[in-house]
N, C-alpha and C positions, 0 to 999 in steps of 0.2 A: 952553442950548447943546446939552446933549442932544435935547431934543425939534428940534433943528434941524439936527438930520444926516439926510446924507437916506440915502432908503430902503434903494437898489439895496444900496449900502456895508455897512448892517445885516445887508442877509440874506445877501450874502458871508461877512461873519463869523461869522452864526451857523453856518451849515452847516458854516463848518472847525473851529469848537468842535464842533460834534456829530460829526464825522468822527473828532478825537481823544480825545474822551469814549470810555470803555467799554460796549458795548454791550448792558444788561440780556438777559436768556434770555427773557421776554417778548417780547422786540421778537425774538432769532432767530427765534422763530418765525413770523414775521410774513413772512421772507424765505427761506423752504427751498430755495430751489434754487441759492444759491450756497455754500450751508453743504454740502450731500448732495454737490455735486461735491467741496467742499474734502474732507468725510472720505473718499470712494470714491478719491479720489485719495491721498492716503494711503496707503489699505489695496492696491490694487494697487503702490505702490512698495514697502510693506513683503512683499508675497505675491512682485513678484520678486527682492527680495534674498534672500528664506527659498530662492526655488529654485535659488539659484544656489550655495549650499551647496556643497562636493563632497562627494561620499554616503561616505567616511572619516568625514569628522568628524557625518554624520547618523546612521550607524549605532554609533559610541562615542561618543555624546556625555560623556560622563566625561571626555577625554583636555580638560586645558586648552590653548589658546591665542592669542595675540593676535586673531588673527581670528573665533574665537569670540566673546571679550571683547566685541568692536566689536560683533560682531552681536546679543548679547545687549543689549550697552548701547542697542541701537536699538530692539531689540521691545517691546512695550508691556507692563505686566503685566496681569493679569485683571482688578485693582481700576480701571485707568483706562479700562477699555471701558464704554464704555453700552450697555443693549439694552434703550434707549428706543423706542417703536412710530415712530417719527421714522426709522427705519433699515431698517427693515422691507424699504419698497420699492428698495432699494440696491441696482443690477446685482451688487456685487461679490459677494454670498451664491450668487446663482444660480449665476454663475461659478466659488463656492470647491465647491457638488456637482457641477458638473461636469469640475472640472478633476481630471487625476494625478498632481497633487502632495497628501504626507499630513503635517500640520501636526503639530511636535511634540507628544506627550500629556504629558510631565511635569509641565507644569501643574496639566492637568484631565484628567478622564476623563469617557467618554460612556455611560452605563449605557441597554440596552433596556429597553422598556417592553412588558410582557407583556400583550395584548390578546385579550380573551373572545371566541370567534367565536358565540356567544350570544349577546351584545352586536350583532354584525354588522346590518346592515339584507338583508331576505331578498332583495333581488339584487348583494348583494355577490360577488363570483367569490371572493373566502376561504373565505368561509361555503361557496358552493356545491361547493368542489372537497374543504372536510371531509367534507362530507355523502355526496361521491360515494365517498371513502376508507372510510368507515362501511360504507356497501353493497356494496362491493367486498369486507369483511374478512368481510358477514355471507353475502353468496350464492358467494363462492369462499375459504372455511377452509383454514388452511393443513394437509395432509396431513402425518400425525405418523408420520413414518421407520422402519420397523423399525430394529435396533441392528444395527449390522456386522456381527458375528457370525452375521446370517444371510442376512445379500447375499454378503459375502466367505469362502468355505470353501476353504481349501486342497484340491487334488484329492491323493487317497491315491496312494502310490506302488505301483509293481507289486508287491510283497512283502505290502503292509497288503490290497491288494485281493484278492488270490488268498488269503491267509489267512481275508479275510471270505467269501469264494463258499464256501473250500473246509469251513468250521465252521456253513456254511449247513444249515439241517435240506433244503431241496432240493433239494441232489446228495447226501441221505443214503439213498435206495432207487431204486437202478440197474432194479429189475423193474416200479417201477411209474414211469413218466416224468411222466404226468398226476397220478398223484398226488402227486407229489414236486415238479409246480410249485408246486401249490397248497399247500404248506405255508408258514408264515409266513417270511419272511428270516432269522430271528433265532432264538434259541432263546428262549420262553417266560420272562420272569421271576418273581419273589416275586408283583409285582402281580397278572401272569395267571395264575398259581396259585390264587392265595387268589380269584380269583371262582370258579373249577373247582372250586373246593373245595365253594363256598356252593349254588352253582348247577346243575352238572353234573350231580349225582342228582335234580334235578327237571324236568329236562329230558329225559333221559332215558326219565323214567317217563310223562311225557305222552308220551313217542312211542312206546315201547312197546318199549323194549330192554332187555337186562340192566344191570341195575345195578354190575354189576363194572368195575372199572377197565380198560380197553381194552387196556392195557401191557401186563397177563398175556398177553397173545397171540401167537403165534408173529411171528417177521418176517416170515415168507413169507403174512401174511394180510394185507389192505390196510385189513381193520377194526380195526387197532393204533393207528392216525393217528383214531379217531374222532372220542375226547373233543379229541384239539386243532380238529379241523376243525369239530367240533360249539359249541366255544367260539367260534371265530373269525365262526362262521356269526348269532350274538347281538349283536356288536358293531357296531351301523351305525353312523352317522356322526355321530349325537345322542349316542352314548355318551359317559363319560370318559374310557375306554379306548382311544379311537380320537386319542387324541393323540398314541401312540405309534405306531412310522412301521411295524414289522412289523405290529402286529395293524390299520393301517388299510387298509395293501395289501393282506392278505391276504384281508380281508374282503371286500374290495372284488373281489378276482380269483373270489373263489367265485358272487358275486350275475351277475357276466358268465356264469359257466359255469353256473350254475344255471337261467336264463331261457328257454336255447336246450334243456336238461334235460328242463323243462315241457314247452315246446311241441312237440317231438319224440314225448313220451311220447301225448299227448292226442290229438296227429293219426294217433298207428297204432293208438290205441283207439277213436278214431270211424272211423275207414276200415273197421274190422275189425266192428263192433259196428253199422255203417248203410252195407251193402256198394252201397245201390243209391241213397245220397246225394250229392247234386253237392256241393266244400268248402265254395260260401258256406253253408249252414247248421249246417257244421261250424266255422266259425270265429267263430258265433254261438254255438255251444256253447260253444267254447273258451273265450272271453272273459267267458260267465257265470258259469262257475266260477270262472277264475284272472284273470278281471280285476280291476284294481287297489282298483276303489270295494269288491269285495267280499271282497279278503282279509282285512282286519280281522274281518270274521266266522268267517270261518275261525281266524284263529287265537286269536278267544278261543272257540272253538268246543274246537278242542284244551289248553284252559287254560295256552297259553303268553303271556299279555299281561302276565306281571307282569313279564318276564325282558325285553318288551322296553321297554316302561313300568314300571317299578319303583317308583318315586315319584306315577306320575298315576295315575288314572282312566281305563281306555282310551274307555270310555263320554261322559265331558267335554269331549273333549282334540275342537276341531274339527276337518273331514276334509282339509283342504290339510296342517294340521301330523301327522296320524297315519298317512295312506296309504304317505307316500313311507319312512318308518324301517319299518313294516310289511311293503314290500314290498322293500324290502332283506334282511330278514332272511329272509324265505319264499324266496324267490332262492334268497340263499344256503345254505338248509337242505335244498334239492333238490339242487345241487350238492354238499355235504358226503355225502349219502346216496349221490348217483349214483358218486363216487369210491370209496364203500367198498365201499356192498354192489349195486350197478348196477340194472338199470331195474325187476328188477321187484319190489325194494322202494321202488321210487319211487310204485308203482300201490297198495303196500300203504298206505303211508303217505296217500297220496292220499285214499283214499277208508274207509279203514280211522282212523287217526289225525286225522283231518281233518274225516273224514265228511262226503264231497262225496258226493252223486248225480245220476247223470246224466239221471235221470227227472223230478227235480226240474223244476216250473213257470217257477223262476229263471234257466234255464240253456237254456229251450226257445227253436230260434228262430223268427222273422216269419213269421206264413202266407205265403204267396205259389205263384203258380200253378208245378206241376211238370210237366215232361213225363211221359207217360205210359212208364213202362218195361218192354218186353215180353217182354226178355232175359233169358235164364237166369243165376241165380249160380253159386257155388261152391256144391258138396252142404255143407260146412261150415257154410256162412251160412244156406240154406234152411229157412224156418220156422223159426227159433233166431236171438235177440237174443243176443249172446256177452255174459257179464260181466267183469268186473277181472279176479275170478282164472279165467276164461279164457283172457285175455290176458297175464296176468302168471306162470300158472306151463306157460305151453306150452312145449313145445319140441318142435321140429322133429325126425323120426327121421334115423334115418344114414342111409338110404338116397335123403334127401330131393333133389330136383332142385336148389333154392335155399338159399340161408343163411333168408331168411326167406319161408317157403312162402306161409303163411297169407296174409300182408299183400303177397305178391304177385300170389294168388290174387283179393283184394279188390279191388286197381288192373287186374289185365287180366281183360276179362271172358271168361267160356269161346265167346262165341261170336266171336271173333277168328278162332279154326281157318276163318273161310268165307273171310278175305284170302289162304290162303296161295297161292301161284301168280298170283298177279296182277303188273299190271304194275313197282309199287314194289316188289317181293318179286325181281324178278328184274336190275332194272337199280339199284334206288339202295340195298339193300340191303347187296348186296357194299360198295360203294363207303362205306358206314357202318360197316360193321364194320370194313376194312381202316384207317378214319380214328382207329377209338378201341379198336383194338388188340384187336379180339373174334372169334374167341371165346377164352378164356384158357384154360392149360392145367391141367385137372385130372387126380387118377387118381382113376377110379371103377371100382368092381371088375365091375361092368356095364357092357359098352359100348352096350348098349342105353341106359343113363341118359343118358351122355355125350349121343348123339344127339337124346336128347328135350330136354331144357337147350338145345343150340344151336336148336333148332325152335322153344320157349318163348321163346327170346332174341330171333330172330328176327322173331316177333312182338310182341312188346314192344318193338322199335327200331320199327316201322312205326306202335305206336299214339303213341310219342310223338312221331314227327311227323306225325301225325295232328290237323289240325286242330278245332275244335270248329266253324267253318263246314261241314264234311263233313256229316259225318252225325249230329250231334247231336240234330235236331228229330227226327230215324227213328229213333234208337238213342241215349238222352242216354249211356253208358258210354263209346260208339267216342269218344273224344276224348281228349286228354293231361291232361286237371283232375287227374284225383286221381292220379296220376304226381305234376305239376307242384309239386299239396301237399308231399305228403310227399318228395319231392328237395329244397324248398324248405327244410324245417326240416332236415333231414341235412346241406345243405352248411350250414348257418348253423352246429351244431354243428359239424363237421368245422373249419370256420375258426377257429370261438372254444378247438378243444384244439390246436389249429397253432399259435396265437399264445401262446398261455398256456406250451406248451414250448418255442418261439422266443423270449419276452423273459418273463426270469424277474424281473428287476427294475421289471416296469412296471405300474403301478397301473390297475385295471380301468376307472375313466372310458378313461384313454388305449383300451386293448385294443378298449371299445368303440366309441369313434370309430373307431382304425383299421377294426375289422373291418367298419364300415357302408360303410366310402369301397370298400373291396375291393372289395363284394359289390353294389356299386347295380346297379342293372337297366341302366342301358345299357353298361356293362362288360360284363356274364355274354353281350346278344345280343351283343352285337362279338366277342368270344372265339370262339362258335362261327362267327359268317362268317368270322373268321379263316381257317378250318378248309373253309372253301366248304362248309359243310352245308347253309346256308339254302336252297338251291337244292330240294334234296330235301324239301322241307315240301309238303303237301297242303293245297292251301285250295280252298272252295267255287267255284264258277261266278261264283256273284253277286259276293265280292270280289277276288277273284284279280286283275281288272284294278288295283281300288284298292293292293290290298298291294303288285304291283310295282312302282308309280309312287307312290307315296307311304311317306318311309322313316318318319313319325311313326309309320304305323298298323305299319308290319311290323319294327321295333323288338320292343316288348312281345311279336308272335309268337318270335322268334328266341330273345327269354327264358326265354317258357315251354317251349318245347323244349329249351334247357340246362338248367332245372330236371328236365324232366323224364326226362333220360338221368341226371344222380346218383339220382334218385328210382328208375328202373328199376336202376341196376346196385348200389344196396344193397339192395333185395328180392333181388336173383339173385347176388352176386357176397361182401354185404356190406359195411360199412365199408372195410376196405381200399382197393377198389376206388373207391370215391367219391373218396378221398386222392390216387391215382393217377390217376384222370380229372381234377380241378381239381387238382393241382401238378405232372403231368407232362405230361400232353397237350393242356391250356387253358392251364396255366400263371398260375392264377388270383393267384398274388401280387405280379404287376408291380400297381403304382396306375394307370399306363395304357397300354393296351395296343398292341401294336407297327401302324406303319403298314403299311394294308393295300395 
């Protein structure tokens, strides 16, 4: 009977037993794609119930209640999930990173995994933007802050400030102004003492002074201030003691005043000493003595190197690291002397304490061809090389024409007397003296003198605007050069003691900046075109066309002729007047000067 049922009926039946048979995990697998929809489906109706939550009960979930209840009773727990590899490919994962809804964590929690960029493969952009952070920390370091305290200073009040100016050693000698800049801000503590103590007497005796304490001395002398100035003149900037703000200003104001000291001194000793010398090989001279490479010799020369290397070897120590504290301190010990005992123990010092010569092979300069010079000197200069003490303990008689005869005798030569009556003598003359307020009035108990001074004067306005295209090749003296030197170094001092008693509180780097911007060369011509002087300048045939139509070339002339009227009117008139010509009548201290 069985084998005689037929077939069709058989396999109807069997397929509805197998339909209601349980279906082993084997065989799911057999069939994945109606199982992955059954679970994805699923999992999106339970991800939109979770979102429809109201954010109360999402953000307390502690608080119980029936709807809660419900919703818990629907979500599955952790133990009945699979994450078998069967699920892997399931849209709904992609879906649960990208979506903005955030699935309760009470559950579970999701801990990071911390990854080596070591590890990394070398075109990773991980790897590569550590590496770039690396190089970034090692080629730009981060700059370590000073501490508030010295960004943020309360400004003193009018009471604290005028208390400091007025216990200032600075405004403590009304007679000497210069001298009284140049004292320290502050008054001297224990510290500065006790080096005065160790030091002072041995400095001293290399340079050749009394060993007594400076204090005993009257007030009305200005070698009282020695030993302080003498201390402060030791301290440069490599010291320990220049941490302190008085003794590093100080020092530093004196190396400013000291510089233009030298150079001053040296150019009226070669003017005076090689009457018939054009500057360039005076400024060859100048530079082998007190140039930089060669003061270390010098002052272990005068046995001062321990005072200002203490600790080294001045012989060891190479020359970028020993030049520049060396020639800080020579600065400033020219200044210190010129303050107390004035120029001409500058010369003593010089060549005496120092022992420079100016004969020396070192100090000689470049052959080169000269003009021949056919002109008479001064009967002074004539067959007689003058020495230091010469020049250092001359003085000029009472009844002298000039403050400084001598050295005016050296800049205008005697045969000038052949200009007088000529054409420049009678039309631009006047028109010169009347611009720069000459002749000034003196009493001389001669009026014979009086008249020979304005004739002297005179002629000394005509050589310095006297070009060196004139007649130089015929006559190398007739020109403004050695005027132009020595006006040169006199207004640079004259500016550097202006500024030093205009700002008492300002450290000598600053003084010397300013005083460079003052004084540059195309300020000083402009000053005098200010003035319409330029017109009255002499210049040769050959360039007189170029200079009037070219202002580059007639610039540098205009200059050397304002040098060269300071340079004549402190031979003839002295310091004073130099003061007077540059801050009354040039008005040399505007930074630029008025339009013309």
């Amino acid at each position: 009977m069985e084998e005689g049922l037929d077939m069709d009926s058989l396999d109807s039946k069997s397929i509805s037993n197998k339909r209601a048979m349980p279906t082993p995990i084997a065989s799911r697998s057999s069939r994945p794609a109606e199982g992955k929809k059954s679970v994805c489906s699923f999992f999106l109706s339970l991800m939109a119930l979770l979102t429809l939550l109201p954010q109360s009960f999402q953000k307390n979930p502690s608080q119980s209640s029936p709807l809660i209840d419900f919703y818990s009773s629907l979500r599955p727990s952790l133990s009945d999930l699979s994450f078998s590899s069967s699920f892997l490919p399931c849209p709904a994962l992609s879906l649960h990173k990208t979506s903005n809804f955030s699935l309760p964590t009470s559950s579970f929690r999701v801990l990071a995994v911390a990854v080596n960029p070591q590890e990394l493969p070398a075109s990773s952009p991980q790897r590569l933007v550590k590496e770039l952070e690396e190089r970034k920390k090692v080629a730009f370091p981060k700059k370590k802050l000073p501490p508030k305290v010295l960004i943020l200073k309360p400004p003193l009040d009018d009471e604290k400030l005028t208390a400091r100016f007025l216990s200032s050693p600075q405004l403590s000698l009304k007679a000497f102004p210069l001298l009284s800049s140049c004292l320290p801000s502050s008054p001297l503590n224990n510290a500065d003492k006790q080096w005065m103590d160790e030091y002072i007497l041995e400095a001293k005796q290399a340079l050749g002074y009394p060993l007594e304490p400076a204090a005993n001395l009257e007030d009305s002398d200005p070698a009282k201030q020695f030993d302080t100035l003498l201390y402060l003149a030791f301290q440069h900037p490599s010291c320990d003691r220049t941490k302190a703000r008085h003794v590093r200003s100080g020092h530093s104001r004196l190396w400013f005043l000291g510089q233009y000291v030298l150079e001053l001194a040296l150019a009226e000793f070669f003017l005076q000493r090689y009457p018939r010398e054009s500057p360039g090989p005076m400024r060859e001279r100048v530079y082998g003595l007190i140039g930089k490479r060669y003061l270390p010799k010098w002052i272990k020369a005068a046995s001062l190197q321990h005072l200002v290397f203490p600790y080294d070897d001045i012989d060891k120590i190479i020359r970028k690291e020993k030049e520049p504290p060396v020639k800080s301190v020579f600065w400033a010990l020219f200044g210190a002397i010129y303050l107390c005992f004035g120029m001409p123990e500058v010369y003593r010092v010089l060549f005496e304490a120092f022992g420079m010569d100016p004969d020396d092979e070192s100090c000689q300069p470049k052959l080169r061809r000269q003009l021949e010079d056919v002109d008479y000197v001064s009967a002074e200069f004539e067959d007689r090389k003058l020495t230091w003490q010469d020049v250092a303990a001359y003085k000029p008689p009472e009844d002298a024409l000039f403050a400084h005869p001598r050295l005016f005798r050296a800049c205008v030569p005697p045969g000038m007397h052949r200009f007088r009556g000529n054409i420049w003598d009678y039309e631009s003359r006047p028109q010169v003296m009347q611009a720069l307020g000459y002749p000034l009035q003196t009493t001389d108990k001669i009026p014979e003198i009086t008249e020979a001074r304005n004739i002297e004067l005179g002629l000394g306005l005509q050589l310095c605007f006297l070009h060196p295209s004139k007649h130089k090749y015929e006559h190398p003296r007739f020109c403004l050069e050695r005027l132009e030197y020595v006006g040169q170094k006199i207004q640079d001092l004259v500016m550097a003691e202006r500024l030093l008693m205009k700002h008492l509180d300002a450290p000598g780097k600053w003084l010397d900046e300013r005083h460079r911007r003052l004084l540059l060369n195309k300020y000083c011509g402009r000053y005098l075109r200010e003035k319409n002087l330029h017109h009255h300048i002499v210049f040769g045939e050959k360039v007189l066309d170029a200079y009037e139509h070219n202002r580059r070339m007639r610039n540098p002339a205009t200059t050397a002729v304002q040098q060269a009227l300071h340079g004549l009117s402190y031979t003839v008139y002295g310091k004073p007047d130099v003061r007077r010509l540059m801050f009354e009548v040039f008005d040399f201290e505007q930074i630029q000067p008025k339009a013309m």
